[in-house]
C-alpha positions in Angstrom: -7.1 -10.4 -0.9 -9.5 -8.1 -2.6 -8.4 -5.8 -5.4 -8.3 -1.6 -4.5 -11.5 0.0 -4.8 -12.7 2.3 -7.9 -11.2 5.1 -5.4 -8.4 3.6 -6.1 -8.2 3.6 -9.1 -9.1 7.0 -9.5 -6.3 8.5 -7.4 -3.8 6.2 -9.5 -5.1 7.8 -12.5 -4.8 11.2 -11.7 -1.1 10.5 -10.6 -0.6 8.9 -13.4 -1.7 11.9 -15.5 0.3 14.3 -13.5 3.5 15.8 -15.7 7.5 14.9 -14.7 8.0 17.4 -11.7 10.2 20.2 -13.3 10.2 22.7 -10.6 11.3 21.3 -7.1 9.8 22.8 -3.9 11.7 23.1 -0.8 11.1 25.1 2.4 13.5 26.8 4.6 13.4 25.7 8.1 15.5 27.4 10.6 16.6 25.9 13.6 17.7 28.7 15.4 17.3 32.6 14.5 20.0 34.4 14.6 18.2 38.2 13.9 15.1 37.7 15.9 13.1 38.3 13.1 11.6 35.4 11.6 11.3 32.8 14.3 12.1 29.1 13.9 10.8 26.5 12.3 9.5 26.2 8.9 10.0 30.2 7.7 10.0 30.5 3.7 8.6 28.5 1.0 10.3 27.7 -2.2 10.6 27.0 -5.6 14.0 25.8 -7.9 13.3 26.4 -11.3 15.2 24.3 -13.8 18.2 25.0 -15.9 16.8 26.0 -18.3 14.9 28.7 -16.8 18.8 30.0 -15.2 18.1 27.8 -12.0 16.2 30.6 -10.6 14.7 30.0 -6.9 11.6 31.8 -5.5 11.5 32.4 -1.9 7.7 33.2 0.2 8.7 34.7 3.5 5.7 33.3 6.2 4.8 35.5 8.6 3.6 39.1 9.4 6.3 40.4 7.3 6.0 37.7 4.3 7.3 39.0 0.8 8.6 36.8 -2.3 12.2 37.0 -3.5 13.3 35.8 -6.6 17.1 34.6 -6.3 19.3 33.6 -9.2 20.6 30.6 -7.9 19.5 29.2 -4.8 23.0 28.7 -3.1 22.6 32.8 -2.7 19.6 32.1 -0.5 21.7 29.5 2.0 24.8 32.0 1.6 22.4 35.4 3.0 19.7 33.5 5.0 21.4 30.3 6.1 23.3 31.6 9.3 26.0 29.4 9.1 23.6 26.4 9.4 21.3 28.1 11.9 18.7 27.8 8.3 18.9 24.9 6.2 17.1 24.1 2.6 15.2 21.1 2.5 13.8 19.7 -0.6 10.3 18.5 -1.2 10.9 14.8 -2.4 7.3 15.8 -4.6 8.5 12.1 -6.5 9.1 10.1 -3.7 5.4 11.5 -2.4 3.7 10.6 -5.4 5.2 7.2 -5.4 4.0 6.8 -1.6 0.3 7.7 -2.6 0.1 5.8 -5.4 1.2 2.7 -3.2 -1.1 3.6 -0.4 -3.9 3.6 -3.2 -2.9 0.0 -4.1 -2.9 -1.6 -1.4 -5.4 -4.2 -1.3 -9.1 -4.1 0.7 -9.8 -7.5 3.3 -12.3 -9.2 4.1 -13.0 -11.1 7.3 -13.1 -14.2 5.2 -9.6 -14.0 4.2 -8.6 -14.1 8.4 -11.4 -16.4 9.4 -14.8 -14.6 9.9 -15.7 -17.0 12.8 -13.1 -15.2 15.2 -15.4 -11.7 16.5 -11.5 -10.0 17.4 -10.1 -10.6 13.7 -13.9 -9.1 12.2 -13.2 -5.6 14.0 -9.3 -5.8 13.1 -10.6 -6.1 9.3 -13.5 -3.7 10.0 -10.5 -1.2 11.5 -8.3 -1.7 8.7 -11.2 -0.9 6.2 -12.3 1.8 7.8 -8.5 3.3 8.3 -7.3 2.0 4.2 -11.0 4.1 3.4 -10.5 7.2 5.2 -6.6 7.4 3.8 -7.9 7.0 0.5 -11.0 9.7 1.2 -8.2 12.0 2.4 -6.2 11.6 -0.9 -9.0 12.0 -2.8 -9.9 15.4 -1.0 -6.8 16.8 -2.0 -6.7 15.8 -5.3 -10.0 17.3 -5.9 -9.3 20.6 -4.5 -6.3 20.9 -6.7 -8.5 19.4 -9.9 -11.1 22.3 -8.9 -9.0 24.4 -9.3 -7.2 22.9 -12.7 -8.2 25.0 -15.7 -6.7 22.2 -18.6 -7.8 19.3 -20.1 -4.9 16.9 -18.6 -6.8 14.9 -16.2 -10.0 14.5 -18.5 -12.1 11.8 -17.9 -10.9 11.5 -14.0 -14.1 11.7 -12.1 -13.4 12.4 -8.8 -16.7 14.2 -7.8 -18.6 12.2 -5.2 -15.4 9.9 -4.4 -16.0 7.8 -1.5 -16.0 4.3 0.0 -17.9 3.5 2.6 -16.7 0.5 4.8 -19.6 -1.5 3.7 -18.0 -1.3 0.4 -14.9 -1.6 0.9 
């Protein structure tokens, strides 16, 4: 098999440069509401700070009637808004994601010669694998370059990821 393409490369690099995850997200999702206020679903958006900072959590309310809360310890938040398990914390795995992209980044590119180019079917499997591997890899990219946009330090210096994309022919 082929190596990953520059893309690649490039998304790998930017995870790489990312710093160890201090804060950990979460989001409240409530499975049924009690008050009739909120609704069910996802409803709030957090944040656990570390020990450090006194294990403070930051709550964003969705909705019409959003606010942000800032709770001293985030078992408060399950004790007042968890309803007896009715609303349940869930923790962003934001390690466990990173992992994921950097292995979907990795994952080789095929060619047609590496599952026998004379057979037409397994030419458009490879041609739909490329095309799905590229457009997985474009969509990482996308993100990461709206959050680089928008990054005002120095940390991911030398991580190009202006005009990012492979086309199939390439890949």
């Amino acid at each position: 098999m082929n190596q990953p393409q520059p893309e690649a490369d490039r998304i790998t690099a930017y995870l790489d440069a990312l710093p160890p995850v201090t804060a950990q997200p979460f989001i409240l999702r409530r499975h049924h509401d009690v008050t009739g206020v909120s609704g069910t679903g996802i409803v709030a958006d957090g944040v656990l700070f570390p020990a450090a900072g006194k294990s403070r959590a930051v709550v964003r309310w969705r909705g019409e009637r959003g606010s942000t809360v800032v709770w001293d310890h985030l078992g408060h938040v399950k004790e007042i808004h968890g309803h007896d398990g009715a609303t349940v914390i869930e923790l962003v795995p934001v390690d466990d994601l990173i992992a994921a992209l950097k292995a979907v980044a990795a994952i080789p590119d095929m060619t047609a010669n590496e599952v026998g180019d004379d057979d037409p079917e397994s030419r458009g499997t490879v041609a739909g694998y490329t095309d799905a591997l590229s457009d997985v890899r474009h969509a990482i990219t996308d993100a990461i370059e709206a959050l680089h946009n928008h990054d005002e330090d120095d940390r991911y210096e030398g991580v190009d990821f202006s005009g990012t994309t492979i086309t199939a022919q390439e890949a």
